[in-house]
C-alpha positions in Angstrom: 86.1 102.4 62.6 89.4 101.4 63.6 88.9 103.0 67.0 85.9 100.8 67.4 87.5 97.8 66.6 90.0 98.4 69.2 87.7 99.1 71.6 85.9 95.9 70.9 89.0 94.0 71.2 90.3 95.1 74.0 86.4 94.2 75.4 87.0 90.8 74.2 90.3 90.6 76.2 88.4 91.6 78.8 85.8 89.0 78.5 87.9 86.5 77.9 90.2 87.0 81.0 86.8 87.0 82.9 86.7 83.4 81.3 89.4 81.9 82.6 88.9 83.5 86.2 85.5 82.4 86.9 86.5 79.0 85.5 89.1 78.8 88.0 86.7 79.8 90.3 84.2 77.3 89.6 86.5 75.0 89.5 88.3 75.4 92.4 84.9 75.9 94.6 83.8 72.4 93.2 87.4 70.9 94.7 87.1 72.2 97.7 83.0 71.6 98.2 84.2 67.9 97.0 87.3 67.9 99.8 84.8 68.9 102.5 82.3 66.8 101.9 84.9 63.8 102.1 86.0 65.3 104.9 82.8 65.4 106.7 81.8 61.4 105.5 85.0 61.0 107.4 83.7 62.3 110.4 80.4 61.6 109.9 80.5 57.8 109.6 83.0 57.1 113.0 80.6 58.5 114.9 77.8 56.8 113.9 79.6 53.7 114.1 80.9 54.5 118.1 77.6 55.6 118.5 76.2 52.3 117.6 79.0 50.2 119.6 78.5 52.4 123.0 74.4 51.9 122.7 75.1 48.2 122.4 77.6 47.5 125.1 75.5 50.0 127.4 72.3 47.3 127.0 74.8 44.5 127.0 75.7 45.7 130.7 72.5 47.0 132.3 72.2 45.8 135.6 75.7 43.6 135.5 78.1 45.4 137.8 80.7 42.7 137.2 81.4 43.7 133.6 83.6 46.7 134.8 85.5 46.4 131.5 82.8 46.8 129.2 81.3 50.0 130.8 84.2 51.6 131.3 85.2 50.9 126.9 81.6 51.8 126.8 82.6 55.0 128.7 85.6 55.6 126.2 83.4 55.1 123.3 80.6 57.8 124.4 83.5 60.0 125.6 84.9 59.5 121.9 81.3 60.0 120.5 81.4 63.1 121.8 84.2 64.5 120.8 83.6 63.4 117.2 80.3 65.0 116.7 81.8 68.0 118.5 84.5 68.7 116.1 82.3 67.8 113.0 79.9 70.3 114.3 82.9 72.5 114.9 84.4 72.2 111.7 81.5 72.4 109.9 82.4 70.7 107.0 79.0 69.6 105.3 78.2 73.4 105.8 81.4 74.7 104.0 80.5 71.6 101.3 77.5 72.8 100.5 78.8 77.1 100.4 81.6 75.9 98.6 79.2 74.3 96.2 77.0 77.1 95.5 79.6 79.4 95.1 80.7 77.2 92.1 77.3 77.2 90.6 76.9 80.6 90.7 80.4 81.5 89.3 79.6 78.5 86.9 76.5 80.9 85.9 78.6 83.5 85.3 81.2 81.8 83.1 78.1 80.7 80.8 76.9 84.1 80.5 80.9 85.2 79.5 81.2 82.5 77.1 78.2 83.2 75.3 79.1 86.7 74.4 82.4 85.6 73.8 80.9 83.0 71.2 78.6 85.7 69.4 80.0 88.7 67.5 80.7 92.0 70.2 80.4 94.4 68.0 76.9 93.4 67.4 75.7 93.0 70.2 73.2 95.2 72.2 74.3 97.1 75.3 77.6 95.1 75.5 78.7 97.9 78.2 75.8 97.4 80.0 76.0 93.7 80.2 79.7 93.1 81.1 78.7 96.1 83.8 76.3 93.7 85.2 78.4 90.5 84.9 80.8 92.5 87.3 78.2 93.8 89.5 77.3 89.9 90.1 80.5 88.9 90.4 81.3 91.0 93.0 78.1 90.3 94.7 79.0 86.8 94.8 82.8 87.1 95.7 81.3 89.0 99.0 79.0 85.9 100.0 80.9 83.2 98.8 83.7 81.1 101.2 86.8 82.1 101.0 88.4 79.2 98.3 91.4 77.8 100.3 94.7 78.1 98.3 95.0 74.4 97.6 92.4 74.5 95.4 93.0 77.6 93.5 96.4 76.3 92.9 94.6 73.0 91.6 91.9 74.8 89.4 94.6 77.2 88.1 96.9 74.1 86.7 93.3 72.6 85.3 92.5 75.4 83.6 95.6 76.8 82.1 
């Protein structure tokens, strides 16, 4: 009986270290799918803005060769245009938003499924082997086709959660 107890408890170490790391994990995905997002706004709304401003001063000089000045800002602008939309399609920052953000709910999924059996009695509880195998087995599964979490927000979720 003792034997069992141990084993149980050391199962519930186990569990409860699982815990913690997929809360970090969730966490810390929902920082850095947050950052990126920003990030990408940040991008995003300049170039629709110099966008805008080269259209207008392009119809505000057809035809009028003596506004030199305007078309060549209007150049600038398009060239700057360009160069914004490049890098946010370079960057891909709504992209690693939204992979940073699924990555949290599935670790979030996870962490619910942890806490659960952590909230009921182990030694009760059918197949426990078989269900923490299968926690792994997902977690693993996930690790491989999630983003990697920059260190940044790790470090954040860490300090959150301890």
């Amino acid at each position: 009986m003792t034997s069992a107890i141990h084993i149980t408890d050391k199962k519930e170490d186990l569990l409860a270290a699982w815990h913690k790391g997929l809360r970090i994990l969730q966490t810390g995905n929902f920082l850095a799918a947050t950052h990126y997002g920003k990030v990408g706004k940040r991008f995003g709304v300049p170039v629709v803005i110099v966008t805008s401003v080269v259209s207008s001063a392009i119809f505000a000089t057809m035809g009028e060769s003596q506004h030199a000045q305007i078309q060549f800002v209007a150049g600038f602008f398009s060239l700057l245009a360009t160069v914004l939309s490049s890098l946010q399609t370079f960057l891909g920052y709504a992209e690693r938003s939204s992979s940073h953000k699924e990555a949290a709910v599935g670790y979030g999924e996870l962490r619910t499924e942890v806490q659960v059996l952590l909230a009921g009695d182990l030694s009760t509880t059918d197949d426990l082997d078989g269900r923490i195998e299968s926690i792994r087995t997902r977690w693993t599964a996930l690790d491989k086709g999630s983003p990697t979490l920059p260190s940044w927000a790790y470090g954040q979720a860490a300090k959150s959660v301890a």
